[in-house]
N, C-alpha and C positions, 0 to 999 in steps of 0.2 A: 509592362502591365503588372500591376499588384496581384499577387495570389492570395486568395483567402483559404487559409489551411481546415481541412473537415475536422469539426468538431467532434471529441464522445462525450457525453453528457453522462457525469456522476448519478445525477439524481438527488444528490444530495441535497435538502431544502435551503436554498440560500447561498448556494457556493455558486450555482453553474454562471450566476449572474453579476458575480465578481471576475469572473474570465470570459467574455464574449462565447460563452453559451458551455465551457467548459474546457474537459483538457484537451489537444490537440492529438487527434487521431493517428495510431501507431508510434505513439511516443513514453518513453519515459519518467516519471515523476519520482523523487523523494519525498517521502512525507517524514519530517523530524518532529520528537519531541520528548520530553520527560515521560516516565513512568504517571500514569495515568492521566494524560493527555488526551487519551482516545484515537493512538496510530493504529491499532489492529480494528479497531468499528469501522474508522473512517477505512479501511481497506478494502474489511467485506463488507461494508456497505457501497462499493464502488461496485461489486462482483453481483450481491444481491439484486440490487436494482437493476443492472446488465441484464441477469436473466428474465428477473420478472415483469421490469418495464422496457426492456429496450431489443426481448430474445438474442441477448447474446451473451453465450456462453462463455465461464472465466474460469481460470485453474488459480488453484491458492496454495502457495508452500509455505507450510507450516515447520521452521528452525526451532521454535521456543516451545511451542504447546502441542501436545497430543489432541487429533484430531476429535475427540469424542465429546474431551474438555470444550472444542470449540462448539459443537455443535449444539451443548446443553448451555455454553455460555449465549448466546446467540439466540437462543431461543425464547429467552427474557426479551428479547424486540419482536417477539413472534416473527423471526426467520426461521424457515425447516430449512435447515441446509441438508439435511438428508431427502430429502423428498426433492431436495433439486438435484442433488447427487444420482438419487436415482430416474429421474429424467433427462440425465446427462445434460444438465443446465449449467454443473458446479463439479468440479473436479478436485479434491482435497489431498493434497503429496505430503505424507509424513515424514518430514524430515527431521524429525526431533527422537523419535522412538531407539536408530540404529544409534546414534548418539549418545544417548545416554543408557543402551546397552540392554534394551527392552527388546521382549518379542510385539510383532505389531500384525493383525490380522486386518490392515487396510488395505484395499483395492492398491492404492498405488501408495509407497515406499522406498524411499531414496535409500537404498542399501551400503551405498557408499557415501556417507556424510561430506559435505562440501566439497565434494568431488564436480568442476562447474561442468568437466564431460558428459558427466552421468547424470547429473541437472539437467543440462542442457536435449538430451534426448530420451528424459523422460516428458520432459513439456512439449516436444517433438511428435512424441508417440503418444500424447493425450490430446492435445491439436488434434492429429487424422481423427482419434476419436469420437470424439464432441463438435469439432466443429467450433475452438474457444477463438473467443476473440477479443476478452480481458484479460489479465494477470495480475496476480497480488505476491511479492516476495516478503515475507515475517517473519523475522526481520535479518537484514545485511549485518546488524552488531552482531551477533550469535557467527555469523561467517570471517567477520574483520578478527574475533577473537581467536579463533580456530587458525585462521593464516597468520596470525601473529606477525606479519609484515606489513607496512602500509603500503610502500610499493607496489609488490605484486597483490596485494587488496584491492587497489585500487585497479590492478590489469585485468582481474579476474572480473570486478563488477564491472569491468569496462564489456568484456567479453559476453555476462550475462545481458546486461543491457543494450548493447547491439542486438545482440540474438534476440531480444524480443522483439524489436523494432521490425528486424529483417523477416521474421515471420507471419508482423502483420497483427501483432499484440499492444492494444496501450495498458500501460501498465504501471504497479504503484513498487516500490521500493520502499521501505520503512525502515528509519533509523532514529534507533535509544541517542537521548541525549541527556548530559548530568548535567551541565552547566549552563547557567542562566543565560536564555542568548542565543547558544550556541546553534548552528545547524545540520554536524554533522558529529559522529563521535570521535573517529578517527582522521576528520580534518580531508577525507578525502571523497565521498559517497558525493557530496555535491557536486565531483567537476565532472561526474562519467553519467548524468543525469540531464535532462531536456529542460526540466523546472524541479524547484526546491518549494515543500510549503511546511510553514513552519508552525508548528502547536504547541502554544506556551499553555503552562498550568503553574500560573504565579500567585502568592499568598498576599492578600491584600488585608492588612489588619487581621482580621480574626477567620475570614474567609478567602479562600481558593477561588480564582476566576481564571475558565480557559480562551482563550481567543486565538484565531489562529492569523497568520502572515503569508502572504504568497510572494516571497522572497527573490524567485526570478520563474517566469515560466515565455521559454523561447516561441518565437513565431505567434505571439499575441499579446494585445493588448491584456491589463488586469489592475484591477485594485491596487494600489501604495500604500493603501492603509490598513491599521491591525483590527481585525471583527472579533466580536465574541463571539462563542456559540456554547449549545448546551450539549447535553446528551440525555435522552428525554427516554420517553420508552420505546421509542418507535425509532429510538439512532441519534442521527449527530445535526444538530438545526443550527447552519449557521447564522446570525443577527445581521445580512449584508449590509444592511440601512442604519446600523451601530456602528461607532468606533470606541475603541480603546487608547486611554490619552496617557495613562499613567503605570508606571510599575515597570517601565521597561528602560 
């Protein structure tokens, strides 16, 4: 008997309908791409919409940016992420502050930077809290660089990404990419992932066009073809009923 795997639904205008209604429930994703491609919107716009259109609550760990940066960047789409923060809709773990050597007066604090232990039960102990049942990690390059091994980079996100699965988390992964193409930066993020989607931001003549690729995503059907989308004021609108034929 065929199983049809439960859907979580992004929200995202135009995606959920490139994958039979979205991503697959307690699962995994990578999202790759260049420097302003739109991996951290596309992220917490997976989290945003969870709480406000779907009541359910996400944790977001933040590697690269300090939580406040996010909240005031963010806020140009008219998301309050504090106002969900304080409805325990949204849970924000600064993990960039101990990092780079800062005091950080945030609720929750990864004290021990890329320590996957100390990850792994702080998202633990925010779970019993809220009640989450999305994830966003921002991003995996900031952790592949810190372990400076691919190897065990790859055992450790192996390790994170189970763990969210087995708690009941679907969840986005995000990885910096330099090179045109590519999907992952250290060549390893894609094998310990459920599905890979890919966001190009390629120059075409005198203008930038993004479009994204849903590169493999397991246990469902999806799209084969590359979409554009924008990033409008209100987040990331993908063009599902477009394709993109050139530049790649």
């Amino acid at each position: 008997m065929k199983i049809k795997l439960e859907r979580c639904p992004t929200g995202i205008p135009g995606f959920d309908e490139l994958c039979e209604g979205g991503l697959v429930r307690d699962r995994t994703v990578l999202i790759a791409g260049p420097s302003g491609s739109g991996k951290t919107i596309f992220a917490m716009q997976f989290l945003v919409n969870g709480a406000t259109l779907y009541n359910e609550p996400g944790i977001f760990i933040a590697t690269e940016e300090r939580p406040q940066h996010l909240r005031e960047h963010f806020a140009v789409f008219g998301w309050d992420l504090e106002k969900l923060e304080d409805e325990n809709m949204l849970a924000i773990v600064d993990a960039t502050s101990t990092k780079i050597g800062l005091p950080s007066d945030e609720k929750y604090i990864d004290v021990r930077p890329f320590d996957t232990r100390s990850l792994i039960d702080q998202i633990i102990t925010i779970q019993d809290e809220i009640g989450a049942r999305r994830a966003a990690l921002d991003s995996t390059t900031a952790i592949g660089f810190a372990i400076n091994d691919p190897a065990k980079f790859r055992v450790e996100l192996l390790k994170i990404s189970t763990t969210l699965e087995v708690l009941g988390l679907t969840s986005i992964l995000t990885a910096e990419v330099i090179e045109s193409g590519a999907i992952s930066r250290f060549g390893v993020e894609n094998f310990v992932t459920e599905g890979t989607i890919v966001l190009y931001y390629t120059r075409s003549e005198n203008v930038r066009i993004r479009s994204l690729e849903i590169y493999k995503l397991r246990g469902t059907n999806h799209s084969k073809k590359i979409h554009p989308y924008d990033i409008t004021d209100e987040g990331i609108v993908v063009h599902s009923r477009e394709e993109v034929y050139a530049g790649f």
